[in-house]
VOTORMI-240688 format. One record per residue: x, y, z of N, C-alpha, C in turn; residue in one letter. Coordinates in steps of 0.1 Angstrom, whole numbers, plus 5000, padded with zeros to 4 digits. Atoms other than C-alpha are relative to their C-alpha. Example, Ala and Ser with C-alpha at 12.3 -4.5 7.8 and 13.67 -1.06 7.14 Angstrom:
<recs>
500949885000512349555078500950125000A 499149895000513749895071499250115008S 
</recs>
This chain:
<recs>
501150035007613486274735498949955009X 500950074990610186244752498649924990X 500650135009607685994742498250025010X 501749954995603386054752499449854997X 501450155000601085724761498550095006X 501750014996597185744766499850065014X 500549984985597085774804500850125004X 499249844997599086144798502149985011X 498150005000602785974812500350044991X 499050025007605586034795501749925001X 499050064997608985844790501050174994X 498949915011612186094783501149905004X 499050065004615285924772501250094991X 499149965009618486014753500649874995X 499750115009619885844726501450054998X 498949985001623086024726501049985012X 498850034989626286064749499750075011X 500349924985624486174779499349945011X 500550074989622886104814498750024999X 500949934995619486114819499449945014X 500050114984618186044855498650115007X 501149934994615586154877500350125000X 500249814995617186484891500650064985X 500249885015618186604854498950004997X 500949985007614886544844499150115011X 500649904988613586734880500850094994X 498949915002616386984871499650104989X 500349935013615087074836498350075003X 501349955001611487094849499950165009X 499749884990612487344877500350114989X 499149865007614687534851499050074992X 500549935006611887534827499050105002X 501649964998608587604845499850095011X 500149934991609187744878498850045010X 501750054990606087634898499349884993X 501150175002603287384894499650024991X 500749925016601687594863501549994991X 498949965007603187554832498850094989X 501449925004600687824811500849984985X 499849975013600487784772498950064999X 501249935006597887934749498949945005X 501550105006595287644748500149925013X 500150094991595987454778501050045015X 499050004991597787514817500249825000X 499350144995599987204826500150005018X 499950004988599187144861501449875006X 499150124994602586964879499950015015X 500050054987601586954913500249925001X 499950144997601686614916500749924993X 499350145005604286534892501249925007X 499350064998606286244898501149964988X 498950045012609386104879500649865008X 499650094998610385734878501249944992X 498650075012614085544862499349885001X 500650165009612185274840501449954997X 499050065007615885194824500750085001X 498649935006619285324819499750164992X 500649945013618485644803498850044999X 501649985001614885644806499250055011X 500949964990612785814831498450024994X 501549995007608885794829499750145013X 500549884992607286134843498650035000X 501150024996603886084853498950105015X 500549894993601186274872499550154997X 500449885004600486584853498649984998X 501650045002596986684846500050124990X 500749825001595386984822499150045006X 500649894994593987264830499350094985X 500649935010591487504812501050084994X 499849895002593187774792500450135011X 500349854993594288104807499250084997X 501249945008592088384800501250114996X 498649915001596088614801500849904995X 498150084996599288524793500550114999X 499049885003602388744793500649964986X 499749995007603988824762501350044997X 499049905005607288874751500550084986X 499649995016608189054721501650044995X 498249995001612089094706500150024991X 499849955012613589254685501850025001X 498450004996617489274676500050164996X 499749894999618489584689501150114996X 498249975003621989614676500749965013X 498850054991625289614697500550145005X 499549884994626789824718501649935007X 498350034993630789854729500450115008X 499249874997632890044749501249975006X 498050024996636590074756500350135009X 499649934991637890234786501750004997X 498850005010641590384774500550075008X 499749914991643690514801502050034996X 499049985004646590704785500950025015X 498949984987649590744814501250124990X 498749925004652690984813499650144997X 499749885008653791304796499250054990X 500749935014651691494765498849874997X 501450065002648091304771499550034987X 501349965009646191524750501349954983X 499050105014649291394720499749855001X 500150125000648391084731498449924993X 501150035003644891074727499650064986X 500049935009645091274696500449884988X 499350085011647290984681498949865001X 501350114999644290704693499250064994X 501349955012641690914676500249924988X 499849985017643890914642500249785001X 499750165004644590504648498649895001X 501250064999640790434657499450014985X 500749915011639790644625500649884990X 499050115014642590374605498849884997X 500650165001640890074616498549995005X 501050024997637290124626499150104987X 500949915011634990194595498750095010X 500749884990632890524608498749954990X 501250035004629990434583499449895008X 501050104995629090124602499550005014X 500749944989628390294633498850114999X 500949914997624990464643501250155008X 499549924996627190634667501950005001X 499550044989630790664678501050135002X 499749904993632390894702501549985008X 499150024991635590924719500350175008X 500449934988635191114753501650025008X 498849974989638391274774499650045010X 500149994990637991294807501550085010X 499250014991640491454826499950125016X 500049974990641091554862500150155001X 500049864999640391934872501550065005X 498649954992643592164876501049924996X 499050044999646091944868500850074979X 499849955014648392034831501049914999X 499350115002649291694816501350074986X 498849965014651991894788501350015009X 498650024996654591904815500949905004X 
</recs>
């Protein structure tokens, strides 16, 4: 939980079962911002010069930021859920392959509904010259 006074500090604190301390709160800023700029729409967060103090148990005050005008860019990301993708690597061994892989087809076909795939394929690969029926 972070907490905003007049003179642009902040306090952050947790009220739950956890630590908070200077280097988690350095720790989260690094993770989040990754330089001195932190760029929103309407305002950069300049942290050059932030500092971070333990006022209490728990409480760190983080002081020293400043704004900044606007950018005149930002980057954008946009997302979208793309679906899923799987794949099973199936390495039959022994005597009568192609019987083997014939009987994974029919047990894939049991248990994997074919309507709820865009796609799905099962690919044999086997090595040139060799004749896995003997």
């Amino acid at each position: 939980m972070a907490r905003r006074f007049n003179n642009h500090s902040k306090t952050v604190r947790s009220e739950w079962h956890s630590s908070v301390t200077v280097d988690t709160v350095k720790s989260q800023l690094l993770y989040e911002i990754q330089g001195i700029y932190y760029l929103n729409s309407d305002v950069i967060g300049d942290l050059s010069n932030v500092q971070c103090d333990q006022v209490a148990p728990n409480r760190i005050r983080v002081f020293g930021t400043k704004g900044l005008p606007a950018p005149e860019t930002l980057k954008v990301a946009i997302l979208s859920l793309g679906g899923y993708q799987a794949e099973l690597s199936v390495y039959p061994a022994g005597l009568d392959i192609p019987k083997k892989v014939e009987n994974f087809r029919i047990q894939t076909g049991r248990i994997l509904d074919k309507n709820r795939f865009q796609s799905l394929e099962i690919q044999v690969y086997e090595p040139a010259g060799l004749n896995f029926t003997d």
